[in-house]
N, C-alpha and C positions, 0 to 999 in steps of 0.2 A: 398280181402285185409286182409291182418294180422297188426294188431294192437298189437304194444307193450312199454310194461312200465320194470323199473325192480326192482330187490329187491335183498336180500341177502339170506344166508343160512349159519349158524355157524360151525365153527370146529374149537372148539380150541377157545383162544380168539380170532380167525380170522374168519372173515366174507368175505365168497366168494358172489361176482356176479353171481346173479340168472338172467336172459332174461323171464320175462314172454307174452310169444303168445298170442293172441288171437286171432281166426278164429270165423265168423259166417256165415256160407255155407247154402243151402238151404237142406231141407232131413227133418227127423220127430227128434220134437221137444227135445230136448238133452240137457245136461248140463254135461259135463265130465271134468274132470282135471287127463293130463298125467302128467309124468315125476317123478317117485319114491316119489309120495306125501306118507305121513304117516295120519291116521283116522283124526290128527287136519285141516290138509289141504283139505282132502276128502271131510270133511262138510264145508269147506268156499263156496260152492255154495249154501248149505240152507242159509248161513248169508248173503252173497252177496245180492241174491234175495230178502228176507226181506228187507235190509237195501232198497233196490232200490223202492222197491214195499209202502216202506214207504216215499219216494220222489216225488212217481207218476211216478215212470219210469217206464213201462213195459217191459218182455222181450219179443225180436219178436220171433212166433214159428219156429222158426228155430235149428236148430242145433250148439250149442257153444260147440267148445273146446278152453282149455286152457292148453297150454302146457311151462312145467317151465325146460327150459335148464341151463349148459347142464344135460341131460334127465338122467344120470348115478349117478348123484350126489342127496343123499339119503336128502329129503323135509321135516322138523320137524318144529310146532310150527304154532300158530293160527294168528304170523305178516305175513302169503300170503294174507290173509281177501284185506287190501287194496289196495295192489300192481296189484290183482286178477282185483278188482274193478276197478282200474285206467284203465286197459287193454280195460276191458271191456267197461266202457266207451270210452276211444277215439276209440273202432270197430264201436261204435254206432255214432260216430258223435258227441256226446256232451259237449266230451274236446277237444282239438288240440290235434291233433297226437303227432306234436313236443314238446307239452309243455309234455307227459305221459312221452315219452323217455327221455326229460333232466330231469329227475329226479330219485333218490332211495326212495322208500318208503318203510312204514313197519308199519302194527297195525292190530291191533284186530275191526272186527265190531260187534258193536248190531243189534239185531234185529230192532231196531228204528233207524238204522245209525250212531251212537254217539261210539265214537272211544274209545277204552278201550287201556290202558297205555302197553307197552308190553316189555321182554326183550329183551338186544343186541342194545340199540339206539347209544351208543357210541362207542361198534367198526363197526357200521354199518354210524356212521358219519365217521371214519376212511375211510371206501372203499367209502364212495361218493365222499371225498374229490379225493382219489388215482384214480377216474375216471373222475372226474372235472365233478360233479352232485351236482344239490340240493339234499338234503333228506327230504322227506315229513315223519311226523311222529304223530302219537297222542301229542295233547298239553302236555298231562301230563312228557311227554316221551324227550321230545325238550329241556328243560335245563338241563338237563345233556349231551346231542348230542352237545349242540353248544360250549361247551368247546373247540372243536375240530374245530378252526377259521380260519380254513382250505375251509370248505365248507359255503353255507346260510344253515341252517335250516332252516322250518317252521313247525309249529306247529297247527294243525289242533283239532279242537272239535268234527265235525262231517264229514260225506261224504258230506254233504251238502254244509260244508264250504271249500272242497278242491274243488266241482263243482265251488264252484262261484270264487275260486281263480286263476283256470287253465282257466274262462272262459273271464276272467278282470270285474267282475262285484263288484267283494270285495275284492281287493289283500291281504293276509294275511300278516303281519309283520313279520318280521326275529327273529326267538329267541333271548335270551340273555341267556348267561352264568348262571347258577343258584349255588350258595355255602351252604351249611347245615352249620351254625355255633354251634355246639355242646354244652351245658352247661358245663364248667369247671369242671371237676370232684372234691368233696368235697375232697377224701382221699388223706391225706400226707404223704411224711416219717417220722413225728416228732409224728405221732400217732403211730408208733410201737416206743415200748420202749425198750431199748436196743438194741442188733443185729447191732453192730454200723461195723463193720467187712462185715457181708450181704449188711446194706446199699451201703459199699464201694464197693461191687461187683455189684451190681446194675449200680451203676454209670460208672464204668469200662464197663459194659457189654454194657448199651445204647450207649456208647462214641462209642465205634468202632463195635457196632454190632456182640460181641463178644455169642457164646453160654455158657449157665447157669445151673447148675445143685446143688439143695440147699439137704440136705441130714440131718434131724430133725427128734426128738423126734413129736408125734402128737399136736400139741396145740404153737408149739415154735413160729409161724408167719409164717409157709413159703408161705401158699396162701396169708397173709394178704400184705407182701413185694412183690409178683407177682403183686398185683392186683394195687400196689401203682408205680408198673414200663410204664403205659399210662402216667403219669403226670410228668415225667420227660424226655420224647422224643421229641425232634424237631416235628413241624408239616412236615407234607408231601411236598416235592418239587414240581412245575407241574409236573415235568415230573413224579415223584411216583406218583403224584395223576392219573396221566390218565391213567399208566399202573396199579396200585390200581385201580381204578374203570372201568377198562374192563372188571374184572373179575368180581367184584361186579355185576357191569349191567348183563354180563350173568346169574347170578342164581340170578336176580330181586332184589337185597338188594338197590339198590337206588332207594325207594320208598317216600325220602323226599322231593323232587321237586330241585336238584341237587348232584352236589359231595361233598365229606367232605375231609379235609386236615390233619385229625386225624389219626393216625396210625393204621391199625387195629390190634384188641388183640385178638384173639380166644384162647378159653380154652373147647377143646372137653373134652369126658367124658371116660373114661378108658374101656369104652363097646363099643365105636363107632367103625365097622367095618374097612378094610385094604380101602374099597371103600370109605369110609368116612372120612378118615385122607388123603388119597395118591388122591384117584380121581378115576371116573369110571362108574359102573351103565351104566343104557340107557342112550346112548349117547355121553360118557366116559366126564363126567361133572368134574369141577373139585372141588379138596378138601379141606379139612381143612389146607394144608400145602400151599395149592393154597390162599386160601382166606385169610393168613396169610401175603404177600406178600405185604413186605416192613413196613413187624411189625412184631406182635410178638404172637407165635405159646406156652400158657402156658400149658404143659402135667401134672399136679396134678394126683400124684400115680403113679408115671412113670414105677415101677416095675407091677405092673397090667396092665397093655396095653398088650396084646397078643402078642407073642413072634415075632409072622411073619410081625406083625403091626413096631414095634421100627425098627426090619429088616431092612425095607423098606425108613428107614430114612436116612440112610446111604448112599445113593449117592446124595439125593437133598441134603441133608446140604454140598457136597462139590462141586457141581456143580449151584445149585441155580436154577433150571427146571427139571422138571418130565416128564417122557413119558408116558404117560398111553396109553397103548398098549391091543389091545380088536381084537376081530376077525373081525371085521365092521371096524374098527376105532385106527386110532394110532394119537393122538394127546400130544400135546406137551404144558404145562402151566409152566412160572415161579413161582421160590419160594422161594423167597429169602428174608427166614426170620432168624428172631431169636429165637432161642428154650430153651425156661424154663422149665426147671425137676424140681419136686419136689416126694422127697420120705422119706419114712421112715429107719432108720437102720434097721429091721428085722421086720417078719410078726405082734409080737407083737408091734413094735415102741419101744422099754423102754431098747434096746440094750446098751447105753450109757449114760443111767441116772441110776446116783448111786444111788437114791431112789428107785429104781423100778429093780429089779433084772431080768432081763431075765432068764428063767429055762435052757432055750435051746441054752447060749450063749456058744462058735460064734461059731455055725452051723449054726443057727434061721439067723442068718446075712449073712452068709455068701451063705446060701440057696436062702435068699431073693433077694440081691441086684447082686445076680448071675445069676437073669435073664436080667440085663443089661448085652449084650456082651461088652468084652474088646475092639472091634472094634468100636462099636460104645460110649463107655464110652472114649474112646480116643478123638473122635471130639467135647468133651465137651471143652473150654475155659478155663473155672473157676468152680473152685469144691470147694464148702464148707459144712461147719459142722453148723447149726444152733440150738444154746444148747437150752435148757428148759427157761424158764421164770419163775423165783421166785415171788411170791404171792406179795414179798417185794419189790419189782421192779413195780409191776404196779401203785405203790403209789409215785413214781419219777415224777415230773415236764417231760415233754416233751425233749428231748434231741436230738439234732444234727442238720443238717441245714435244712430246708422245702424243698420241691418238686422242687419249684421256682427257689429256689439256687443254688438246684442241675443243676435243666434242662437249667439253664446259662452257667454253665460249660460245660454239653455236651453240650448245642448250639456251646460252640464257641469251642469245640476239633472236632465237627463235619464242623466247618466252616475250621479248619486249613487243616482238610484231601478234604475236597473240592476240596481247594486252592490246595493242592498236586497234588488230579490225574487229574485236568482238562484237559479237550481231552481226556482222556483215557475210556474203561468202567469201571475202580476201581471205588467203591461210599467209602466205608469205611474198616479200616485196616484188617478186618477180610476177606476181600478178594483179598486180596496182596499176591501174587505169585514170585518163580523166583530169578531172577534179582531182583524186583524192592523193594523185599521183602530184598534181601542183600543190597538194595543200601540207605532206607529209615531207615531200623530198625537194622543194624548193632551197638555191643553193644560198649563199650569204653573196654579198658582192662582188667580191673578189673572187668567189668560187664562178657565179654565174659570168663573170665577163672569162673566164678562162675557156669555161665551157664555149661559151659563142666565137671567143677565136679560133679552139680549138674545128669546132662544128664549121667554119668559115677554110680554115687551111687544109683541112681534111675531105670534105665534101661530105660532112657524115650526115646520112638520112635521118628523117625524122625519127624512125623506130630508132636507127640509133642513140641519138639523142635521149628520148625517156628511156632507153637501157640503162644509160651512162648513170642518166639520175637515179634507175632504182637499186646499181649496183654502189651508188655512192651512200646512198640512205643506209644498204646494208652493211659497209664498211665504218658507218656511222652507227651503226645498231651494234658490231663486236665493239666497239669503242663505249658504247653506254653513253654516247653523246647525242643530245636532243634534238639537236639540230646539224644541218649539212653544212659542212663549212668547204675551203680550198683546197687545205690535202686529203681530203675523203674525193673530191672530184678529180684531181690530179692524177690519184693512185687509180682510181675508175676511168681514165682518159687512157691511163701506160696501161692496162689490160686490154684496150679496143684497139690503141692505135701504134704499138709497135709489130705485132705480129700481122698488120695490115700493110705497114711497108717490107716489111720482110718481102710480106707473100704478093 
C-alpha cells in the first residue's frame, strides 16, 4: 500500500503540486527520500523520526521510502518536514488515508514535534485552493495563508495536534485572516523646508505612479523628500496586497502574524549586486525591484550603482516583470514599481552651487551624471533640480500642505484612474499605452501645438513625448479636471525639460 499526502515546491511566486508517496515494504530497516530532494529535504527523516519518537511512535523495521513527484522537479526547503510526516503516518495507519490526501501541507519539524513557521504559506494557499484542498500549515504560518478565502486553512502547533485533528479527537479551527497595522510614520512634507517645486513632483509622481529622478547639491533634502514619499501613498488594494505579499512570503518578510496594506519602500545600497536588485542566486529568488512591487524602489547615489546594474532596469520599468534566467531555472517575478533616483550634479556635488565652485566644471558633471545612459535617463517621468538650503531658510516656520493633504489628493487622482481602467489591466496612468493613451490624454489645441514645439526644440523622443502626456493626464487627474488642457502640459514639459538642460 502507498500512502499519500501532498505539498508544494516554489518557482517563481508559483507553487507547483508536489504528490508525496509513501511505501513501507518489508527488507532491512531504511529510511530514504527520492525525487531530486536538495540536503534540507535529505535530513527531514532525522526530524521526522524525532518528532515521532517524541509522540511514542515507533518506526517499524522495515523499509521506508518516500518519493516526492513528479520525480524531475528540483525539492528545496525544510516545508517537506510535514507533508513527509503526514505520508507517513496515514502508511501506518494512524491518520485516514483520505483525510492526508484532501489536504496541502507544509512546515518545518522540531526535534520535539512543535512546527516551526516556514516560507511560501500564501502562494501555497493559492494551489490548495486551484486543487480544491485544505492547507495544513504551522500556526504561526496560517494568517497570512487564510487571506486567500479561497481554500480552509488550519493552522497547527505541533504534529501532535495535526494527529488528533486528522483523527477527530480535537478538530482544529479554521484560521482567520491576520492584518499588520503598521504605526503612522512620524515624517511629513511640512518638515522639509522649502523644495516646494520637489514637493509637487512627489505628488505628481505618487498620483499616477509616474518615475522620479531628483538631481541636488549633497545636504539639499533629497533622501529626506524620498523618505517622506510612504506617507502620502494610498494603502495597498487586496488584490496589491496579495500579489505584495507573495513575494514577501517567499523570502519570509511576513514574520508579523499577517499581511500589511503599506506600500513597500526599498532603498538598496549602491554596492548591492546585479542579483540583488534584479533577482537570482540559488534558486533565482527574487529582487529588490521584485520586493518593491507596487511601491517604491528609492536608488540614493544613482550614478554609483554599477553600470550593468541601472542596465538592467530598463525593460522592467517598461514592462513591469522580470525574467530572471539561470541555467537550472527561468523564472519569471513582477515589478511594477516606482523608481526614485537621487544624485549628485558631479563627483564633488557643488557643480551648481555658486558658493562652492567646482575645479573640474562641466566635465566633473558631465563625467558623472554620464554614467546614467540616455536610454535609460529617458524612462524617467519627472526630472528635477533640488537647490541648496540656506542656513536662513531652516529658521522659516514650516511651509506647504502636510503628508495628509497631500495623500487626499492622490487618494482621490488615484480613485478617478480606477474608475477609468476598470476591467481592464491599466492600475495607473503611467501605464497607459496605445489607443487608450490617445484617447484619455489627448491635449486641447493649445496644449498639443505647445507640446510639438516643445518635442521640436528639444529633440524629445517618442517615449518622451507619451510620458509628457501621461504625466499631464495625471496633473489633470489631481485637479479633477476631465480633460487635458495647456497648463497641465506646460507643468509636464518644466518636469522633463529643465533638469535636461541643466544636465
Amino acid at each position: 500500500m502507498v500512502a499519500r499526502s501532498h505539498t508544494v515546491a516554489f518557482q517563481g511566486v508559483d507553487a507547483r503540486p508536489v504528490e508525496v508517496q509513501c511505501a513501507v515494504s518489508p527488507g532491512l530497516p531504511a529510511f530514504s527520500i527520492v525525487g531530486l530532494p536538495d540536503k534540507a529535504v535529505s535530513e527531514a527523516r532525522d526530524r521526522v523520526r524525532s518528532a515521532l519518537s517524541s509522540m511514542a511512535i515507533a518506526l517499524p523495521s522495515k523499509r521506508i521510502t518516500i518519493n516526492l513527484s513528479p520525480a524531475d522537479l528540483p525539492k528545496e526547503g525544510s516545508h517537506f518536514d510535514l507533508p513527509i510526516a503526514v505520508a507517513l503516518l496515514s502508511a501506518l495507519e494512524i491518520i485516514p488515508p483520505d483525510a492526508a490526501e484532501g489536504s496541502v501541507s507544509l512546515g518545518e519539524l522540531s526535534l520535539d514535534g512543535s512546527l516551526v513557521p516556514v516560507v511560501g504559506a500564501l502562494p501555497a494557499a493559492m494551489t490548495a485552493a486551484a486543487e480544491d484542498r485544505t492547507l495544513l500549515c504551522p500556526k504561526a504560518s496560517s494568517t497570512e495563508a487564510a487571506w486567500v478565502d479561497a481554500t480552509q486553512v488550519i493552522g497547527a502547533g505541533s504534529l501532535g495536534d495535526v494527529v488528533r485533528h486528522f483523527s477527530g479527537q480535537s478538530p482544529l479551527p479554521a484560521a482567520q485572516p491576520g492584518e499588520v497595522n503598521l504605526t503612522p510614520s512620524a515624517r511629513d512634507l511640512r518638515d522639509v523646508k522649502g523644495q516646494e517645486r520637489a514637493k509637487r513632483a512627489l505628488e505628481i509622481a505618487a498620483a499616477g505612479r509616474h518615475h522620479l529622478i531628483m538631481i541636488g547639491t549633497p545636504g539639499s533634502g533629497k533622501s529626506m523628500l524620498a523618505a517622506r514619499l510612504p506617507g502620502i501613498l494610498p494603502p495597498l488594494t487586496p488584490t496589491e496586497a496579495l500579489e505584495t505579499s507573495m513575494i514577501q512570503s517567499l523570502c519570509g518578510l511576513l514574520d508579523e502574524g499577517g499581511i500589511s496594506r503599506t506600500r513597500p519602500f526599498r532603498e538598496p545600497h549602491h554596492t548591492a549586486s546585479m542579483a540583488a536588485i534584479v533577482g537570482g542566486g540559488k534558486g533565482a529568488k527574487p529582487g529588490e525591484i521584485s520586493l518593491a512591487h507596487n511601491g517604491v524602489l528609492f536608488m540614493d547615489e544613482f550614478p554609483e550603482f554599477p553600470r550593468t546594474v541601472l542596465e538592467t532596469l530598463r525593460q522592467p520599468i517598461e514592462t513591469g516583470e522580470i525574467m530572471v534566467a539561470r541555467a537550472n531555472a527561468h523564472v519569471k517575478y513582477p515589478c511594477r514599481f516606482m523608481l526614485v533616483a537621487a544624485a549628485n550634479p558631479c563627483k564633488c556635488g557643488y557643480l551648481t552651487d555658486p558658493a562652492r565652485a567646482c575645479s573640474r566644471a562641466p566635465v566633473c558633471g558631465e563625467d558623472y551624471l554620464g554614467r546614467i545612459s540616455g536610454p535609460l535617463m529617458d524612462r524617467f517621468d519627472l526630472r528635477i533640480e533640488v537647490p541648496p538650503v540656506g542656513f536662513t531658510d531652516l529658521d522659516l516656520p514650516p511651509s506647504g500642505d502636510s503628508s495628509a493633504t497631500v495623500a487626499a489628493r492622490v487618494e482621490a487622482a488615484r480613485s478617478i484612474q480606477a474608475d477609468r481602467f476598470a476591467g481592464t489591466t491599466t492600475r495607473q496612468n503611467a501605464d497607459v499605452e496605445g489607443n487608450v493613451l490617445e484617447e484619455i490624454a489627448a491635449p486641447d489645441t493649445e496644449g498639443k501645438e505647445l507640446l510639438l514645439k516643445a518635442a521640436e526644440r528639444f529633440g524629445l523622443s517618442a517615449r518622451a513625448f507619451h510620458r509628457i502626456l501621461r504625466v499631464a493626464r495625471t496633473i489633470a487627474d489631481l485637479e479633477g479636471a476631465p480633460d487635458v488642457r495647456r497648463p497641465h502640459v506646460a507643468e509636464a514639459l518644466s518636469f522633463r525639460i529643465s533638469a535636461k538642460v541643466a544636465a
